[in-house]
N, CA and C of each residue as an Amber inpcrd file, in Angstrom:
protein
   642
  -2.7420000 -27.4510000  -2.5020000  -2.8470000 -26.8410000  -1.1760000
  -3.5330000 -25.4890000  -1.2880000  -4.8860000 -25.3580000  -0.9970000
  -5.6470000 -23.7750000  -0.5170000  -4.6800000 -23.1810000   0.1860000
  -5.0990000 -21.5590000   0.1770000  -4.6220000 -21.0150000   0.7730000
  -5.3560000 -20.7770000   2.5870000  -6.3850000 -21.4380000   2.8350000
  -6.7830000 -21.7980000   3.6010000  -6.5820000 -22.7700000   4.4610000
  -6.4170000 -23.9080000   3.9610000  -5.6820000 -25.1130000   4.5470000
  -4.1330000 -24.6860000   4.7250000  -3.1320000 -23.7300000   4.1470000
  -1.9290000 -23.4200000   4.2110000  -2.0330000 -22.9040000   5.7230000
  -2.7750000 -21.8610000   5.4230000  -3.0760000 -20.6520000   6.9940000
  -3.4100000 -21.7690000   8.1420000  -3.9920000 -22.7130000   7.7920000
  -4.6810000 -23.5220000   9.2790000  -3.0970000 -23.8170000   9.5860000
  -2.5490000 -24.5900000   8.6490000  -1.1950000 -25.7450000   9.0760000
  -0.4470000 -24.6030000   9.9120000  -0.2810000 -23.5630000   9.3620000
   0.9400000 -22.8470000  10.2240000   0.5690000 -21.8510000  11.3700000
  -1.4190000 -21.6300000  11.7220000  -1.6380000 -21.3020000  12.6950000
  -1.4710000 -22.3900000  13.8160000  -1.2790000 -23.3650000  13.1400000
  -1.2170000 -24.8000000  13.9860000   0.1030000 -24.5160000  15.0690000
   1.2620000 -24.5390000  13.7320000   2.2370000 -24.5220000  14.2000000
   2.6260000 -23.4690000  15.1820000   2.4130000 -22.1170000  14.7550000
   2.5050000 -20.9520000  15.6100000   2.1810000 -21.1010000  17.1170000
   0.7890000 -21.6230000  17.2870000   0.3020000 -21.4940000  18.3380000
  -0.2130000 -20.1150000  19.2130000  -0.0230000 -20.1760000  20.4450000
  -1.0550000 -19.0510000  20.9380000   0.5950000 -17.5080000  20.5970000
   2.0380000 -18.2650000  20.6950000   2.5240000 -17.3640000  20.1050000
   3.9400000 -18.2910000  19.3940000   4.5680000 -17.4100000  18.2530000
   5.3810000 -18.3190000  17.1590000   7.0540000 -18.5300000  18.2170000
   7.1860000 -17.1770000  19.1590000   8.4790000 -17.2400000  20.0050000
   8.3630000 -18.4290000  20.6820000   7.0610000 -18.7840000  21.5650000
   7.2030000 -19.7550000  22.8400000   7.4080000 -21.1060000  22.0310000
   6.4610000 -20.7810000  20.9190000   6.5760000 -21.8860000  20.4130000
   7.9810000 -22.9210000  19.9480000   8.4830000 -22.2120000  19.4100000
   9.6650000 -21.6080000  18.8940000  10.5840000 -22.5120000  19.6880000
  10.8770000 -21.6530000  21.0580000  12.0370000 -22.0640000  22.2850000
  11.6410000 -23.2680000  22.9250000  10.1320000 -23.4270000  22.6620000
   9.5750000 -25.0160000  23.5040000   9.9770000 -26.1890000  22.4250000
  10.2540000 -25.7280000  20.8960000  10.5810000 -27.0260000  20.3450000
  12.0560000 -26.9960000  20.3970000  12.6420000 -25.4980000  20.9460000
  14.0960000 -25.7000000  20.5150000  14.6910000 -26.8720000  21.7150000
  13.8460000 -26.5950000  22.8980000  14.4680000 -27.3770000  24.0290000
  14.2910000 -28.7670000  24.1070000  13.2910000 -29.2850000  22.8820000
  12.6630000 -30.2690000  22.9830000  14.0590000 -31.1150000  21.9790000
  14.6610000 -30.6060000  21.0600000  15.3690000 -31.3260000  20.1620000
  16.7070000 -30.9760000  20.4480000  17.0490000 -30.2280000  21.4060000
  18.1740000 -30.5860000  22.2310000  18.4890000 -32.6040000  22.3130000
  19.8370000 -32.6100000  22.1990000  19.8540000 -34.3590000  22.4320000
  19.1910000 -35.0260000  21.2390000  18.6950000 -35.0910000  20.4170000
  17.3840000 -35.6430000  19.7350000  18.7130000 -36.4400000  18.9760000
  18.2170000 -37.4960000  18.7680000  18.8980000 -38.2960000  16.7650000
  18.1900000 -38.1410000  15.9060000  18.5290000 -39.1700000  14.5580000
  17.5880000 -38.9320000  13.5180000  16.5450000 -39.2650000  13.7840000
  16.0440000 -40.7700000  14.8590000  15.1040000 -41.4470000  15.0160000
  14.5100000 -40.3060000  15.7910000  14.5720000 -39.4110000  16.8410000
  13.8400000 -38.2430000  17.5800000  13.3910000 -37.6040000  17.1650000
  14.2320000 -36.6650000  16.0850000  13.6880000 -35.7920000  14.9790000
  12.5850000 -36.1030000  13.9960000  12.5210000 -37.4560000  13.5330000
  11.4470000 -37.8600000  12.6890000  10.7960000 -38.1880000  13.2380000
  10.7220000 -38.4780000  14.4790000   9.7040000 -38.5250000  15.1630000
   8.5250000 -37.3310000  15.8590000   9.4110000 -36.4190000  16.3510000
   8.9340000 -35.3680000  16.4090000   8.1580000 -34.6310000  15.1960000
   8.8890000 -34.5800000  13.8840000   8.1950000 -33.7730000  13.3650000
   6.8630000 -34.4940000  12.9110000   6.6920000 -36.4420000  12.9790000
   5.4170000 -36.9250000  11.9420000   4.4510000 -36.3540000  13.0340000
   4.9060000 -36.3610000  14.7860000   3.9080000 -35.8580000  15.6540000
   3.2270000 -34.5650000  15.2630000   4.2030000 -33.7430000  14.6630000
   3.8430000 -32.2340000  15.0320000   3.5760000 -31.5400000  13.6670000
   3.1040000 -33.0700000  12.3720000   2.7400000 -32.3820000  10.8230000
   3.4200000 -31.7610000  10.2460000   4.9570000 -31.5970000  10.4630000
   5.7890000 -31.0750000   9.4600000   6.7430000 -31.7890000   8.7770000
   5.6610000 -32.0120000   7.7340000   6.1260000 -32.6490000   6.6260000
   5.8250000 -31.9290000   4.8400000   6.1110000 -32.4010000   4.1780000
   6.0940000 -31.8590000   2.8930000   5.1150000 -31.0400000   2.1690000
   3.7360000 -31.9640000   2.9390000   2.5080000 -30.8510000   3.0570000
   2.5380000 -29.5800000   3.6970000   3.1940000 -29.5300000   5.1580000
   3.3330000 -28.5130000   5.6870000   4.4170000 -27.6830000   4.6990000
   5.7590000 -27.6540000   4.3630000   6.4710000 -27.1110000   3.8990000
   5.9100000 -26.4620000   2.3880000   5.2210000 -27.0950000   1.4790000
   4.1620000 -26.5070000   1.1290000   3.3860000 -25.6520000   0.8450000
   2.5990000 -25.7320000   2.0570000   1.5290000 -24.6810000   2.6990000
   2.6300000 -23.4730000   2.9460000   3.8260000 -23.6910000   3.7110000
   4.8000000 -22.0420000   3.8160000   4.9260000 -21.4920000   2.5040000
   5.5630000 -21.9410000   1.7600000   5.7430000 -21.7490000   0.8220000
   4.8730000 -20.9980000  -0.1010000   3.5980000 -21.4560000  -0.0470000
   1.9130000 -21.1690000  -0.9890000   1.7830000 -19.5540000  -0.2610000
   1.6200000 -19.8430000   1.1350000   1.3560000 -18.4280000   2.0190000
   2.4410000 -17.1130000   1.6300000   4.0510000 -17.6520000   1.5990000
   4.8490000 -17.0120000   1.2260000   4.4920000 -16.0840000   0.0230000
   4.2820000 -17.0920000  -0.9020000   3.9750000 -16.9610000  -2.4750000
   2.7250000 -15.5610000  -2.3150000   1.9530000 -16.0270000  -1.8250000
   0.5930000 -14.8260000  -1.4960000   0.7750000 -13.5950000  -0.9940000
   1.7840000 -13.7640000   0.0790000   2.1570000 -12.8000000   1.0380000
   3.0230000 -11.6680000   0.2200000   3.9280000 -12.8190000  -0.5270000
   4.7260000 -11.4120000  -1.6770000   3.9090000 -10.1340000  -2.7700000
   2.8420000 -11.2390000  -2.8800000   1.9550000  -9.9500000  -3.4850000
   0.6080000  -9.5420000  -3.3090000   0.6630000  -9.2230000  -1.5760000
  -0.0890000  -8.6480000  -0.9020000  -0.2750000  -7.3270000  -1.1570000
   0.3990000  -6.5440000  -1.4200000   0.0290000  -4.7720000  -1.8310000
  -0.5280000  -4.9020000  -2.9050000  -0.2550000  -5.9100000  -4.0820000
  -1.1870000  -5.2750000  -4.9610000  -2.7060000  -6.2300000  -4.7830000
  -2.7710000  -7.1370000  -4.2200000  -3.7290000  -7.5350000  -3.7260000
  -4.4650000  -7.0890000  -3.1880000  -4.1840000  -6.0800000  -2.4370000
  -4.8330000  -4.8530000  -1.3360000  -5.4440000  -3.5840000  -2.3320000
  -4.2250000  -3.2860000  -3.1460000  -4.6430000  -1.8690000  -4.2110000
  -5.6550000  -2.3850000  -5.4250000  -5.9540000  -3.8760000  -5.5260000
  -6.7750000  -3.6080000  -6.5850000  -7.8860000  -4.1930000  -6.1740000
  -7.9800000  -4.9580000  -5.0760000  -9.7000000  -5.1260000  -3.9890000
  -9.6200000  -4.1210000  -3.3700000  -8.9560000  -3.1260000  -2.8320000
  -9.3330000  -1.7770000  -2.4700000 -10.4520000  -0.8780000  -3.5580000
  -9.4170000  -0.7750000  -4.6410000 -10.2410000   0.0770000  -5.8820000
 -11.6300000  -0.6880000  -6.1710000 -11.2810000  -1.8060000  -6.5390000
 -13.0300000  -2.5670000  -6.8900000 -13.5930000  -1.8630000  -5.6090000
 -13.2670000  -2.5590000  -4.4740000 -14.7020000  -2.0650000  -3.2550000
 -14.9940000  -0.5350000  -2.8800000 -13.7010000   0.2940000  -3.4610000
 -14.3950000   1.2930000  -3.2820000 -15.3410000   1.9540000  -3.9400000
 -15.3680000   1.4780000  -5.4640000 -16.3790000   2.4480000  -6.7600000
 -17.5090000   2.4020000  -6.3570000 -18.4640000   0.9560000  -5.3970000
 -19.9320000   0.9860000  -5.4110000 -20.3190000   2.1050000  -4.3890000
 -18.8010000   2.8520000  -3.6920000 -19.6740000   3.7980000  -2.5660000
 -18.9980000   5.0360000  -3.1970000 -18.2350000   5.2830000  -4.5360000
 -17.6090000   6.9610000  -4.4740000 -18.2600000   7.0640000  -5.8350000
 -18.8040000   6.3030000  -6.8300000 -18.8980000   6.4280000  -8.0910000
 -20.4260000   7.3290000  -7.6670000 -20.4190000   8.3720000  -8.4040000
 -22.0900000   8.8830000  -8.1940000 -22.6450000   8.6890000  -9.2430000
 -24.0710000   9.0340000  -9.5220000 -25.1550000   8.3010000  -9.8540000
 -25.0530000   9.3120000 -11.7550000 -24.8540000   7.8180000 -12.7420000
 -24.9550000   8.1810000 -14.1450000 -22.7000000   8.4230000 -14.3950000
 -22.4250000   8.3150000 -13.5230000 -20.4570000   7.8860000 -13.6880000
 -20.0670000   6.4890000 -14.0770000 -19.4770000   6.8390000 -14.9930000
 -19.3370000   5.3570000 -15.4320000 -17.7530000   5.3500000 -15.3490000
 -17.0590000   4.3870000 -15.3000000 -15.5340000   3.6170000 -14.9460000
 -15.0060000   3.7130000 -16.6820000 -14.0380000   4.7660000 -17.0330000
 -13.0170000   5.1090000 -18.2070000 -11.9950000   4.0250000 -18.7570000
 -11.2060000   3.9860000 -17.0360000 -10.0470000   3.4580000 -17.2480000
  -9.9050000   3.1860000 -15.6970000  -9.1180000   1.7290000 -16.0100000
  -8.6310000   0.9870000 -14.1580000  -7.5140000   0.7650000 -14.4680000
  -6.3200000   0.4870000 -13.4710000  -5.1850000  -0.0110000 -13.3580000
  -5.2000000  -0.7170000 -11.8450000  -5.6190000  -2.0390000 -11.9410000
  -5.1470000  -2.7610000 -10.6340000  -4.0910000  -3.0410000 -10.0870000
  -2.7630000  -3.3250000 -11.0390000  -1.8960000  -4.0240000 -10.8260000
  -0.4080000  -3.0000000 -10.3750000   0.3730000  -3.2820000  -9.8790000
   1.2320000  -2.9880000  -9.4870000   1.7010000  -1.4270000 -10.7410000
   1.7130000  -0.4920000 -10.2690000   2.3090000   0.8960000 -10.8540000
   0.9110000   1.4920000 -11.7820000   0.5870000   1.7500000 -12.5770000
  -0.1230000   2.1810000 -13.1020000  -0.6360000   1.5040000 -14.6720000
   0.5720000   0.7570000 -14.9970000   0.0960000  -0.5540000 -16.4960000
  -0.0350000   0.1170000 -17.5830000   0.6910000   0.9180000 -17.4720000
  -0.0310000   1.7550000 -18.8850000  -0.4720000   3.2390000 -18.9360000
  -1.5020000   2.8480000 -17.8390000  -2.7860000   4.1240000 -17.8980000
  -1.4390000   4.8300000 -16.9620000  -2.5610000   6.3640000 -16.9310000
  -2.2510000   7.4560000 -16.6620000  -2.5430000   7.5830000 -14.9020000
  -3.7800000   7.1120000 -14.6150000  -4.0590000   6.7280000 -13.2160000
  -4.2710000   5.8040000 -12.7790000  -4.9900000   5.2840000 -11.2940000
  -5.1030000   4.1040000 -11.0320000  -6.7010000   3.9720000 -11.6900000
  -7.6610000   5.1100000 -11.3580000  -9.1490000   5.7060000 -11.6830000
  -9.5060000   6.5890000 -12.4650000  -9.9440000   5.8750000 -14.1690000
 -10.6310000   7.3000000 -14.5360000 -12.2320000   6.8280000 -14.9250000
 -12.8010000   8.1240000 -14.7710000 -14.1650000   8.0940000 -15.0840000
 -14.7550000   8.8190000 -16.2080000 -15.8940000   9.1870000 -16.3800000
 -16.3530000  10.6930000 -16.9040000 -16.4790000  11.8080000 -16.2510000
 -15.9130000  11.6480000 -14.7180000 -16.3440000  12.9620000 -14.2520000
 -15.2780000  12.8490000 -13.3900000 -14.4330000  12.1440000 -12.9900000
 -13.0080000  11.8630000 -11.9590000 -11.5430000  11.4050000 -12.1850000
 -11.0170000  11.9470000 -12.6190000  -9.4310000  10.7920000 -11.9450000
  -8.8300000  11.0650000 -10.5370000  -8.3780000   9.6380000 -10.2720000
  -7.8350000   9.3650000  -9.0690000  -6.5270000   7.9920000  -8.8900000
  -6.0800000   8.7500000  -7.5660000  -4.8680000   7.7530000  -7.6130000
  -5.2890000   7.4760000  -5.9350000  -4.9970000   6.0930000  -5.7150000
  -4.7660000   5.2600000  -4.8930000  -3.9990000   5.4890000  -3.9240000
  -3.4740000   5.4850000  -2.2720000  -2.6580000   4.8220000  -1.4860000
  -3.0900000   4.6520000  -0.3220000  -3.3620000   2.8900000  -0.6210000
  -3.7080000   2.0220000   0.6580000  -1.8650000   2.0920000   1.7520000
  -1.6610000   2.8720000   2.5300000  -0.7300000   2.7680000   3.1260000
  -1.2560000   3.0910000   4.4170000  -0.9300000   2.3090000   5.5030000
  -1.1360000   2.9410000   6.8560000  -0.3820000   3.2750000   7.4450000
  -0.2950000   4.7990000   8.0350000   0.2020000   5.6580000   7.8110000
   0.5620000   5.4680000   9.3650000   2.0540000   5.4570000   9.9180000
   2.2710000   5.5160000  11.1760000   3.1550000   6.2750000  12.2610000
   3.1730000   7.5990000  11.3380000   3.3300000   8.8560000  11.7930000
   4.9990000   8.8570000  12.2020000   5.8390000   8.3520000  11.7910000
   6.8520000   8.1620000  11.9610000   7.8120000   9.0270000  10.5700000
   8.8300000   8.3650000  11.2980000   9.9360000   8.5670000   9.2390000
   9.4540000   7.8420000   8.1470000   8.6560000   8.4310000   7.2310000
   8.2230000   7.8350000   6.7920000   8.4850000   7.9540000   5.2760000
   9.9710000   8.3880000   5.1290000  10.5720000   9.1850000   3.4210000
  10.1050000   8.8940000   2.0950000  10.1410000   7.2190000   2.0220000
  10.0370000   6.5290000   1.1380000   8.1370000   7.0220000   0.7050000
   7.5040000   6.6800000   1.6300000   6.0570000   6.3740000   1.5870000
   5.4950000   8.2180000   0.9260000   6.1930000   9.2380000   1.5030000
   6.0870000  10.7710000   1.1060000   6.2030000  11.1710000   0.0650000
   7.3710000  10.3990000  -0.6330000   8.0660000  10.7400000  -2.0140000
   6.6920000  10.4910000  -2.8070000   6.3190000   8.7710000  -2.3180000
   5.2690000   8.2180000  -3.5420000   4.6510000   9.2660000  -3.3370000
   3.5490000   9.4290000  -2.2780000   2.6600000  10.5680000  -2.3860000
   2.5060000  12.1990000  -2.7730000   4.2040000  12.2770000  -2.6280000
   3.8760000  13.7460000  -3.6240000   3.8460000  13.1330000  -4.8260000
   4.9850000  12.6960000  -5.1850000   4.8200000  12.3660000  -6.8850000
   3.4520000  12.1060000  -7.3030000   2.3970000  10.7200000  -6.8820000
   1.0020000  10.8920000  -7.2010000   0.4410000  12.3940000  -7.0460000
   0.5020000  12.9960000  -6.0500000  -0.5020000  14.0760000  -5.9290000
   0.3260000  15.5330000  -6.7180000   1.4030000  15.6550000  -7.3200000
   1.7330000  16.0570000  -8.1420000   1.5470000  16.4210000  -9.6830000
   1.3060000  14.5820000 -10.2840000   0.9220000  14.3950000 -11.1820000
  -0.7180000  14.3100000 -11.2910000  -1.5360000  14.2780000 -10.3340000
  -2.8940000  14.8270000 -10.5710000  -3.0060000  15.8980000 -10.5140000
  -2.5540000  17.1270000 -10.2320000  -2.4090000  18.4870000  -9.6050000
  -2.1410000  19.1390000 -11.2400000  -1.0010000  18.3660000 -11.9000000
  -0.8390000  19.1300000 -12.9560000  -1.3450000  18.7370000 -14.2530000
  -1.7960000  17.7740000 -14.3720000  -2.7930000  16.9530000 -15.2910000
  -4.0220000  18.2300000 -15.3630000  -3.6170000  18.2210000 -16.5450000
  -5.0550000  19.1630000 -17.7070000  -6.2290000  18.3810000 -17.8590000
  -7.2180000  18.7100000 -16.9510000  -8.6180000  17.6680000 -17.3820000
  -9.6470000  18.9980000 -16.9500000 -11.0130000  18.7490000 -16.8910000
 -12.0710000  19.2030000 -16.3800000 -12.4890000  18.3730000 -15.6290000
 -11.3910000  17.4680000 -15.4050000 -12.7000000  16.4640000 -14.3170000
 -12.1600000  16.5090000 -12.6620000 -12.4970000  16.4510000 -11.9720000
 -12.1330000  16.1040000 -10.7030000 -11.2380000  15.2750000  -9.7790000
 -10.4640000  15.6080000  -9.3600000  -8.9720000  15.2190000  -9.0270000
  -9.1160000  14.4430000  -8.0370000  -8.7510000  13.2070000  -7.3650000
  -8.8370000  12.7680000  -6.1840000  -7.9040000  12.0760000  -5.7260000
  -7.1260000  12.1970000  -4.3820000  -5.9340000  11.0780000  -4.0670000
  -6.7930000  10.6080000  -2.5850000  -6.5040000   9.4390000  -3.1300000
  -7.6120000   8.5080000  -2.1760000  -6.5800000   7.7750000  -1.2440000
  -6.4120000   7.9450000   0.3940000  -5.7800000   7.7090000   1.5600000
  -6.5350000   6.9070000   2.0460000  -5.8430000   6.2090000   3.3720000
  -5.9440000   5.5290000   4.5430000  -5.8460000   6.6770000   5.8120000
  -6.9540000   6.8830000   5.5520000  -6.5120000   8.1750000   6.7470000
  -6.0900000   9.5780000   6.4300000  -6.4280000  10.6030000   6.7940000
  -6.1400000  11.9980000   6.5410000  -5.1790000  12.5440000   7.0080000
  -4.6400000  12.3500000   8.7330000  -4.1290000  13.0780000   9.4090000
  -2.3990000  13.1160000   8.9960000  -1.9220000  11.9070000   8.4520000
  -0.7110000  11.9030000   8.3900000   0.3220000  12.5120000   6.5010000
  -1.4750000  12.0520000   6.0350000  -0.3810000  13.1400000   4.4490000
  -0.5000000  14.0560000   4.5620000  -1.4070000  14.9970000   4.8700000
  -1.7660000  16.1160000   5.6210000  -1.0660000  16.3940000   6.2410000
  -0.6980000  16.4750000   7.4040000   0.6110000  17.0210000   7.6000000
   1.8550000  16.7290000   7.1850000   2.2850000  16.0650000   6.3420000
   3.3280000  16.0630000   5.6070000   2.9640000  16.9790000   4.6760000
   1.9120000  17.1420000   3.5850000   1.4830000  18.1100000   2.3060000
   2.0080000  19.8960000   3.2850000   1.6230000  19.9790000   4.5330000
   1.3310000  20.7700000   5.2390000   2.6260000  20.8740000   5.5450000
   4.1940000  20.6240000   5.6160000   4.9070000  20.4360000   6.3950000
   5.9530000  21.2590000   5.2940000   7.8910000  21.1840000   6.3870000
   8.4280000  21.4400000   5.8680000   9.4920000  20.6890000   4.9300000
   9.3090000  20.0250000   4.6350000  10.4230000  18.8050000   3.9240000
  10.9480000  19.3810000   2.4090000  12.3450000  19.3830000   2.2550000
  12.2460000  20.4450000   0.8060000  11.9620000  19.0440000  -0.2070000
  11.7820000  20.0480000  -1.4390000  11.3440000  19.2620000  -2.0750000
  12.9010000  18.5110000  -3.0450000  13.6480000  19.5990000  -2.4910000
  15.3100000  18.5990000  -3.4140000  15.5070000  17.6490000  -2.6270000
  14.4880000  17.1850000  -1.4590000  14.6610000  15.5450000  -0.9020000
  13.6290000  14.7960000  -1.3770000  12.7180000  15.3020000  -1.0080000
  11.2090000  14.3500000  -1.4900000  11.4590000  13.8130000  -2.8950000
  11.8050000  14.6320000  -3.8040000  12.3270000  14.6160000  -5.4160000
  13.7070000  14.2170000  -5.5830000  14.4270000  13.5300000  -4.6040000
  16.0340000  13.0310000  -4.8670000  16.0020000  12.0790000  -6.6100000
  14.4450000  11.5420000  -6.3460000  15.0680000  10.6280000  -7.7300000
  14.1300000  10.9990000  -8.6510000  13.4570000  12.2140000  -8.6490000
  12.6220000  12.6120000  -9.5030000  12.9830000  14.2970000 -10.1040000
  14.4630000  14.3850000 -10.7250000  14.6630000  15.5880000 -11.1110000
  13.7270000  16.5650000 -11.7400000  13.3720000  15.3790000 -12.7590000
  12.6430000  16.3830000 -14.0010000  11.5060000  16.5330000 -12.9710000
  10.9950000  16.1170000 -12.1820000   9.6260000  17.0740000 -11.6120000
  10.2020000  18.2660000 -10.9260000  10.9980000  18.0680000 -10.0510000
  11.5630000  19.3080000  -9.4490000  11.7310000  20.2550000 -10.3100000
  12.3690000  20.1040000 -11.6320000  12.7470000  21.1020000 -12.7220000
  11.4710000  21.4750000 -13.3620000  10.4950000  20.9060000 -13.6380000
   9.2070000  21.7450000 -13.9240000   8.6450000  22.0960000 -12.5020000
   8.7890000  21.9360000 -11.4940000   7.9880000  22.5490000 -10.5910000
   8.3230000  23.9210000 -10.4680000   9.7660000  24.2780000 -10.9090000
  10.5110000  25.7610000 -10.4370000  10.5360000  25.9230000 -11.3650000
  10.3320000  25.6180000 -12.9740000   9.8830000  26.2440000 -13.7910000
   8.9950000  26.7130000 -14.0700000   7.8920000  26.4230000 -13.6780000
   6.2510000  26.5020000 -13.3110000   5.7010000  27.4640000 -12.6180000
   6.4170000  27.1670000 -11.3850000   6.1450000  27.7280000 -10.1350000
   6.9010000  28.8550000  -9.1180000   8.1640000  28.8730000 -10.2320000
   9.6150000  29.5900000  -9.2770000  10.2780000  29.1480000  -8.5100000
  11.2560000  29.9190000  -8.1740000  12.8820000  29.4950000  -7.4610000
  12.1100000  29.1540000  -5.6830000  10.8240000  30.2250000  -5.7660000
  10.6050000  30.4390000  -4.6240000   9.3910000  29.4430000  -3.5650000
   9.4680000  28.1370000  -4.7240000   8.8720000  27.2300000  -3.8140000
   9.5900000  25.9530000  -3.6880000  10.2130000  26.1110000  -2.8720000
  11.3270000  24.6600000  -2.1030000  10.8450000  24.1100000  -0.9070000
   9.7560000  24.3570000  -0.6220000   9.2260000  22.8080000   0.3540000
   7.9600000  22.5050000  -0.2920000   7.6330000  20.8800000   0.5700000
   6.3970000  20.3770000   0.1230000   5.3710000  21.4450000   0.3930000
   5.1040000  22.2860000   1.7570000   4.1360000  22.9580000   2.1180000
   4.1670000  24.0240000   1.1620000   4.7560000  24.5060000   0.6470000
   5.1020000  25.7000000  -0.7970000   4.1680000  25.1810000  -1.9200000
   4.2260000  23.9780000  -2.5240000   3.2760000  23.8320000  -3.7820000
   2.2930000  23.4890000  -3.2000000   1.9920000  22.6920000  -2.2370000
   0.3310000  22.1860000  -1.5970000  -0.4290000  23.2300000  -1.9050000
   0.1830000  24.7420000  -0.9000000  -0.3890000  25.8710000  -0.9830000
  -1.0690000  26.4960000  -2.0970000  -0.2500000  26.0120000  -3.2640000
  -0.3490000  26.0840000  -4.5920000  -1.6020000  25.2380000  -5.4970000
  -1.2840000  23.8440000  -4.8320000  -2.0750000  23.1960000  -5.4450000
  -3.3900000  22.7440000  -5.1500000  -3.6890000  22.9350000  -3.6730000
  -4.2370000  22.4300000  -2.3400000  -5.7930000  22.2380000  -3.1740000
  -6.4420000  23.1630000  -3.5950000  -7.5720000  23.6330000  -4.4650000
  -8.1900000  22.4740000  -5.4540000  -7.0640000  22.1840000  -6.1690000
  -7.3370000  21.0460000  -7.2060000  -7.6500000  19.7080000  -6.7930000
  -6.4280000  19.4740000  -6.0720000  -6.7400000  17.9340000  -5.9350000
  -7.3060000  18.0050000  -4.2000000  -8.3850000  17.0690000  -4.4590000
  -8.9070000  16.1490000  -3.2030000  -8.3580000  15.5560000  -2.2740000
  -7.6480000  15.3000000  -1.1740000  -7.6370000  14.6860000  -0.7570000
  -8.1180000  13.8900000   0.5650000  -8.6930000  12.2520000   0.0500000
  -9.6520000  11.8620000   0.8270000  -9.8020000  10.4730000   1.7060000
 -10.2710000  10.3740000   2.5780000  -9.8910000   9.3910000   3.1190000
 -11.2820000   8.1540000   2.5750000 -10.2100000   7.3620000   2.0030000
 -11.1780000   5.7410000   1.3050000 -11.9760000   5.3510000   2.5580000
 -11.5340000   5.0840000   3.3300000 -11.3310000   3.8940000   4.5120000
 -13.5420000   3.7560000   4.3680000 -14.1740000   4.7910000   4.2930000
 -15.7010000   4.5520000   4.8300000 -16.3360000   3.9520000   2.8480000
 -15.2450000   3.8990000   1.7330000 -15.3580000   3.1810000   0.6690000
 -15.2430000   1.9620000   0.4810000 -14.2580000   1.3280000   1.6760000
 -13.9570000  -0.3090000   1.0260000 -14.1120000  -0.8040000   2.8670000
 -15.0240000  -0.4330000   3.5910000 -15.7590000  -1.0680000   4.7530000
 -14.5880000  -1.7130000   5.5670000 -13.6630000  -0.6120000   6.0480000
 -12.4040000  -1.3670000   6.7660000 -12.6070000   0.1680000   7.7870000
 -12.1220000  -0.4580000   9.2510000 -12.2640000  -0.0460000  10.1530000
 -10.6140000   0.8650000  10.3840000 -10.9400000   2.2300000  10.8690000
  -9.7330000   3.1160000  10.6760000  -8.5330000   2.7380000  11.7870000
């Protein structure tokens, strides 16, 4: 079963929407026997092929982010790599694999986050992004720092904001403990080290790198 032929069977099923759909078969198998039910479903293709195809889509669907983070990175190098940069080190796969970033070059490292950003509570998604833009910030290189977004407006004002950092860092002590070792007692929000760090690292929006509409 393609993952193409999977997507047809269950746009099938869905229809123009998955609720109506949904309540129009629930009313339909009201009363039904076994002979109704098997009947209904050889009408309506749900059978083993179909079950299947959920299943295959399921299977895909679970590892959609990193599916996204590592055809993100490929499509973005042919538009950020400049001319005589050659590709160091990649990490496609889920966390970093090893390497140190998701991107290194001869003249760049960079870290990744395909997240779309929806201006809400967004704790979990903040933490990642300081921690990445942390660990490029304090990374000893000569080369050029970059944290590559979906959009500007919303890490940006979080980098910009007041959130302390004994939350953002709940499960990341030892950074907190070199940051105020580093940096002093006297920087306890995110907007405190940005200020600090703002200079070094880049941050930029992918979206006009991997030809996806903002």
């Amino acid at each position: 079963m393609t993952i193409d032929k999977a997507l047809h069977a269950l746009a099938a099923f869905q229809g123009d929407s998955l609720t109506k759909s949904l309540s129009g078969i629930e009313r339909r198998i009201i009363g039904s026997g076994v002979e109704d039910v098997d009947g209904f479903c050889a009408e309506h293709g749900i059978d083993g092929d179909f079950m299947d195809s959920a299943v295959a889509v399921k299977r895909v669907a679970g590892q959609i982010n990193v599916i996204i983070h590592a055809a993100g990175i490929l499509r973005s190098l042919a538009g950020l790599l400049e001319p005589g940069e050659k590709v160091e080190s990649v990490s496609l796969g889920a966390g970093n694999t090893g390497r140190q970033f998701d991107l290194e070059t001869n003249i760049r490292i960079a870290e990744y986050k395909f997240i779309d950003w929806q201006g809400g509570a967004e704790s979990i998604r903040q933490n990642g992004i300081f921690k990445d833009f942390f660990e490029l910030a304090e990374y000893e290189t000569h080369k050029k720092k970059f944290l590559y977004v979906v959009g500007t407006e919303y890490p940006l004002r979080f980098f910009k904001g007041g959130r302390a950092l004994t939350s953002v860092l709940s499960r990341h002590p030892k950074i907190l403990a070199q940051i105020k070792e580093k940096h002093g007692e006297h920087v306890t929000r995110v907007r405190d080290y940005y200020e600090l760090k703002k200079s070094e690292v880049i941050i930029c929006d992918v979206t006009p790198f991997i030809g996806r509409s903002a």
